[in-house]
C-alpha positions in Angstrom: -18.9 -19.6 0.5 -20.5 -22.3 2.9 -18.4 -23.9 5.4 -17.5 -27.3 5.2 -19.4 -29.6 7.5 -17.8 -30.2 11.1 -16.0 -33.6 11.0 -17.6 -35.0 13.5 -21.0 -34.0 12.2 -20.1 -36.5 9.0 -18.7 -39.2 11.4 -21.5 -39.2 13.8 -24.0 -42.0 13.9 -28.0 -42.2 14.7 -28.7 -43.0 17.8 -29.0 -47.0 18.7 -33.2 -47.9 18.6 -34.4 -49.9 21.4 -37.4 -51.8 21.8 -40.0 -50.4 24.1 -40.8 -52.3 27.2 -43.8 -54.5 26.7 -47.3 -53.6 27.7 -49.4 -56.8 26.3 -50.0 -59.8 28.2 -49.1 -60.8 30.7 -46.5 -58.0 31.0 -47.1 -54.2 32.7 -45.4 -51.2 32.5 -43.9 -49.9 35.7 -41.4 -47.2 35.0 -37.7 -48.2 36.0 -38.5 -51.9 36.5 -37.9 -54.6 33.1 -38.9 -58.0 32.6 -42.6 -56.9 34.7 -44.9 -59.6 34.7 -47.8 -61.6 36.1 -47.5 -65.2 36.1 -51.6 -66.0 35.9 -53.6 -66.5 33.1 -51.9 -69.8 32.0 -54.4 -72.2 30.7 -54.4 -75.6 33.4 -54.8 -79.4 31.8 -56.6 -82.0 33.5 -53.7 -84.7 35.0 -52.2 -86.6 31.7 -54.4 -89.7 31.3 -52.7 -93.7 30.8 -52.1 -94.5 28.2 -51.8 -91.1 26.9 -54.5 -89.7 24.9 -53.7 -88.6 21.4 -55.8 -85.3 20.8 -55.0 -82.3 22.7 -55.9 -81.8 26.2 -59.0 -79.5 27.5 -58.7 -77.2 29.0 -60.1 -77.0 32.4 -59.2 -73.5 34.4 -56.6 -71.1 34.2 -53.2 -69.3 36.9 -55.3 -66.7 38.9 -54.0 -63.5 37.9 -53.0 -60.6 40.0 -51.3 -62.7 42.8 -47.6 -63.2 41.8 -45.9 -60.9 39.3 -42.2 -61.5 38.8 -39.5 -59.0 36.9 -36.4 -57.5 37.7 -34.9 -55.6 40.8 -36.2 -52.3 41.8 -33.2 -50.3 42.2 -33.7 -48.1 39.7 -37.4 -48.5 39.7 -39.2 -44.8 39.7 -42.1 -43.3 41.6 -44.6 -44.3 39.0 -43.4 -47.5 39.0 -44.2 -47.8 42.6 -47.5 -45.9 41.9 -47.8 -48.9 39.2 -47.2 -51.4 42.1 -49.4 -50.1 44.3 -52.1 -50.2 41.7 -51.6 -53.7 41.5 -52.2 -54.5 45.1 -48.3 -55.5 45.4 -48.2 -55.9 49.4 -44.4 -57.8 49.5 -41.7 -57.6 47.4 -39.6 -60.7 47.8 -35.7 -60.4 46.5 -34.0 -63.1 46.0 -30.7 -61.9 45.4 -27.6 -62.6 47.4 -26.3 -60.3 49.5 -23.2 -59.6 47.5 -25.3 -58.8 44.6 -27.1 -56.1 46.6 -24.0 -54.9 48.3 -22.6 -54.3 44.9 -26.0 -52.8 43.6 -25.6 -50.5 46.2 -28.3 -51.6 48.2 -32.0 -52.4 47.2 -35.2 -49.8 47.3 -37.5 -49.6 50.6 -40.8 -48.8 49.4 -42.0 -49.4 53.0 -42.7 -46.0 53.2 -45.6 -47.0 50.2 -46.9 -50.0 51.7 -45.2 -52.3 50.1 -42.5 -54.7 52.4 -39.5 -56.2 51.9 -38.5 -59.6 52.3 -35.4 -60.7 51.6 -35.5 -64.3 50.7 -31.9 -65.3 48.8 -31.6 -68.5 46.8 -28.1 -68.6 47.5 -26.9 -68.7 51.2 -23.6 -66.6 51.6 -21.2 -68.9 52.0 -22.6 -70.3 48.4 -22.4 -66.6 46.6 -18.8 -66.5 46.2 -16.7 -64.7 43.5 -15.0 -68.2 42.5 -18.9 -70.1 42.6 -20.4 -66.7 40.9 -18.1 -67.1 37.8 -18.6 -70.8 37.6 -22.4 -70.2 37.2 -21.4 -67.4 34.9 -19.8 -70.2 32.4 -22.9 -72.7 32.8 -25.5 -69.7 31.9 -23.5 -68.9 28.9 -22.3 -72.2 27.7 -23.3 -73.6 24.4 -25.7 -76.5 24.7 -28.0 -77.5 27.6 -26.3 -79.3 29.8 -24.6 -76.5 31.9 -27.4 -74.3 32.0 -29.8 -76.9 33.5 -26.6 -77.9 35.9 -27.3 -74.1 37.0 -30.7 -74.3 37.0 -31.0 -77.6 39.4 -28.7 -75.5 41.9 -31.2 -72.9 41.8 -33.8 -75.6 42.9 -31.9 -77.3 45.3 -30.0 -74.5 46.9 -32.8 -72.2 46.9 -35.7 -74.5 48.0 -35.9 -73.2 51.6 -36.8 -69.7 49.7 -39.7 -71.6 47.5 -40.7 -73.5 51.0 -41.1 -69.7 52.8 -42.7 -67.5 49.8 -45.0 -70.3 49.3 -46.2 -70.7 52.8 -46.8 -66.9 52.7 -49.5 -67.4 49.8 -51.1 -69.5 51.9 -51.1 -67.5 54.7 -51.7 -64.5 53.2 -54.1 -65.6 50.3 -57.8 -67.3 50.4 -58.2 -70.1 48.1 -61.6 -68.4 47.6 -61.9 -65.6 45.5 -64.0 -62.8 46.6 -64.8 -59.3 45.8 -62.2 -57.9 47.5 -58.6 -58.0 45.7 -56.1 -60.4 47.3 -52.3 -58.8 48.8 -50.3 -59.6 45.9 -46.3 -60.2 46.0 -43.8 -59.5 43.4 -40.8 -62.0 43.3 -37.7 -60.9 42.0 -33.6 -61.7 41.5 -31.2 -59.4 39.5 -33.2 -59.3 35.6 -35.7 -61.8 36.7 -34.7 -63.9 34.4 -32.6 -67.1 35.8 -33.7 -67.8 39.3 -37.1 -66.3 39.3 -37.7 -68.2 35.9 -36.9 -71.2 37.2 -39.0 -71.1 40.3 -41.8 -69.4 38.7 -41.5 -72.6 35.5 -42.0 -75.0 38.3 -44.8 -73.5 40.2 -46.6 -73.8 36.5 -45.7 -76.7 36.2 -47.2 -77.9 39.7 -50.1 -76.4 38.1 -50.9 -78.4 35.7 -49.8 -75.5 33.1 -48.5 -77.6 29.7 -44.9 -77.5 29.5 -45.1 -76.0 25.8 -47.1 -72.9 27.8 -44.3 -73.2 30.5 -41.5 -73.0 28.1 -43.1 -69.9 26.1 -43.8 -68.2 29.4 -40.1 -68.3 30.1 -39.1 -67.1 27.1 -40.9 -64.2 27.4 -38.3 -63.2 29.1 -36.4 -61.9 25.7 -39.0 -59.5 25.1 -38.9 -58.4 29.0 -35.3 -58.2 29.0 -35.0 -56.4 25.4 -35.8 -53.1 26.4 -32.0 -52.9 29.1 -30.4 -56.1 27.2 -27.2 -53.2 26.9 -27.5 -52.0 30.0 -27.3 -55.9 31.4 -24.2 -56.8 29.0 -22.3 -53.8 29.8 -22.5 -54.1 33.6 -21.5 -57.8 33.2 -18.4 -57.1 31.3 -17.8 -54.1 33.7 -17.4 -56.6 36.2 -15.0 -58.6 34.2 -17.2 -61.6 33.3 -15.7 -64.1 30.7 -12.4 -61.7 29.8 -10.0 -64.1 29.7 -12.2 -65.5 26.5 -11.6 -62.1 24.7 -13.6 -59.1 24.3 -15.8 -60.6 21.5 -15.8 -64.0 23.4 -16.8 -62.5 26.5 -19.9 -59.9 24.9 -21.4 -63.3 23.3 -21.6 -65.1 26.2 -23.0 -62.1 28.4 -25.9 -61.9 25.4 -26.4 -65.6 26.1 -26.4 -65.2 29.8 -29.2 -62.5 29.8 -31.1 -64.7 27.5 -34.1 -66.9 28.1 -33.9 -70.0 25.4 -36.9 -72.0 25.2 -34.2 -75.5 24.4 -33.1 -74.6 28.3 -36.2 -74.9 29.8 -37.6 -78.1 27.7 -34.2 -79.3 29.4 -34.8 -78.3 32.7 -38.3 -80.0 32.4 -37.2 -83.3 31.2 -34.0 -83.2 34.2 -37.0 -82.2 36.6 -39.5 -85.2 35.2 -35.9 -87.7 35.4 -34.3 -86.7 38.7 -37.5 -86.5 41.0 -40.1 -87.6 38.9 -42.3 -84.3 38.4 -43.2 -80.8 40.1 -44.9 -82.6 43.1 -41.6 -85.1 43.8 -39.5 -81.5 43.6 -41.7 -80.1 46.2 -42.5 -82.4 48.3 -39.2 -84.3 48.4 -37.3 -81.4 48.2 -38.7 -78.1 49.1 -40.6 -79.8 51.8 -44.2 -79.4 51.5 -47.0 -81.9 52.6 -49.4 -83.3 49.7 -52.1 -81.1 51.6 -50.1 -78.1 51.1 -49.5 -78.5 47.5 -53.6 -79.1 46.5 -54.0 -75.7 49.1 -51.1 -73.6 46.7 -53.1 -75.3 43.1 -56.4 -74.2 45.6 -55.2 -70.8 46.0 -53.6 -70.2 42.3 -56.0 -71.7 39.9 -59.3 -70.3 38.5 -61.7 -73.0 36.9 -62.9 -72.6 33.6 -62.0 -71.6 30.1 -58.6 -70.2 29.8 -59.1 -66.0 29.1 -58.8 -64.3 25.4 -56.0 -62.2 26.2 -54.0 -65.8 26.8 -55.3 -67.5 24.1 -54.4 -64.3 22.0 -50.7 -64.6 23.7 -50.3 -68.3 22.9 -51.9 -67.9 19.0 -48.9 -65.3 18.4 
């Protein structure tokens, strides 16, 4: 006579599928880190003409790749990821996470040991990372609508623009606006998932750029596919840490999947606050962040590549 089967056999279920990280453009695979990217190979637009011109824009150049990548925090990134790194010509890895965060991360990764160094630039000064402000930004991530998120997202810009000020003038010193045959020192900017404040920054220096907003706002979004791959891991940790649970456990898990999202209405948002408030990317970085008029043409100098934009973008912006 055969046994009967095990009851937990017949209650088990099949493992939980997840996506594999993505390898396409613009994104690499570098074991341990998510949300790995470079930020070149946007297509640039000449300067909008007056009155505006009906047809769609030329294209006239394109983000010079293999100088800024952006992605998640490399706690729990693995030696081939730092092989992967190297391979890239990543020189400096610039976290922008508070120091609270990394406290509670238990620390960050030195990879000095490989070449590559640390610089710790935070968008958020200590006395503005506190638990009260933290769960405050918390609620503005994962409200419903637009307005809280770009609320958030101006902080990001205001509070963090001595950061922007400091990685920038490290391109320039760093980085000649000519390319040659040798590769560039690249950096790799990051926060906690790489999602929120290095999205922001990274959307403005596009935009800067002359890189369309409809580009900028699909760049950002990529972030969803990035993201996909430890979405669970993100959502969990957050509601370890007691995020949103006086909404309710169900309450709370839906606004911790909106917070480690990347919604393309929140960007178009943010663009249109950035266009009202201080007139564009160049009235954000020079009346905020602080740069001269000379430095900003020196940072498009350095980041853009003349000429038709590449066929793994155009393939990327077609999909």
């Amino acid at each position: 006579m055969s046994s009967a089967k095990p009851a937990d056999d017949a209650l088990s279920t099949p493992p939980i599928s997840r996506p594999p990280h993505p390898s396409a453009f613009p994104f690499h695979l570098a074991p341990g880190l998510s949300n790995f990217r470079d930020i070149g190979g946007w297509p640039i637009v000449p300067l909008p003409t007056s009155p505006p011109s009906t047809s769609s824009p030329p294209i006239v150049g394109h983000v010079r790749k293999g100088l800024i990548y952006r992605g998640s925090d490399t706690n729990r990134i693995a030696p081939a990821g730092i092989a992967k790194l190297q391979e890239l010509g990543i020189k400096t890895d610039f976290d922008l996470r508070s120091k609270q965060q990394i406290e509670n991360a238990g620390g960050f990764k030195d990879m000095g040991g490989s070449g590559i160094e640390r610089r710790w630039a935070p968008v958020f000064a200590e006395e503005s990372y506190t638990e009260e402000a933290a769960r405050k930004r918390y609620e503005l991530y994962a409200g419903d609508g637009t307005d809280g998120i770009v609320e958030a997202f101006i902080e990001i810009l205001t509070e963090g623009a001595p950061m922007i000020r400091d990685v920038l003038h490290f391109l320039l010193a760093t980085v000649s606006p000519s390319p040659t045959t040798s590769s560039p020192p690249a950096l790799f900017l990051h926060c906690t998932t790489g999602n929120n404040r290095t999205g922001v920054f990274i959307s403005l220096l596009l935009l800067l750029l002359r890189v369309p907003a409809s580009t900028i706002v699909h760049e950002y979004t990529l972030s969803d596919q990035g993201l996909a791959p430890t979405r669970h891991i993100n959502i969990e940790r957050l509601l370890g840490k007691g995020a949103f649970k006086e909404h309710g456990p169900e309450e709370a898990r839906r606004k911790c999947e909106r917070m480690v999202g990347a919604r393309e209405e929140s960007m178009w948002a943010l663009l249109r606050e950035v266009e009202r408030r201080w007139g564009g990317a160049e009235g954000y970085f020079m009346g905020v962040v602080g740069l001269r008029e000379d430095e900003l043409e020196e940072v498009r100098g350095v980041l853009s590549v003349w000429g038709e934009a590449e066929e793994d973008t155009r393939a990327q912006l077609d999909s």
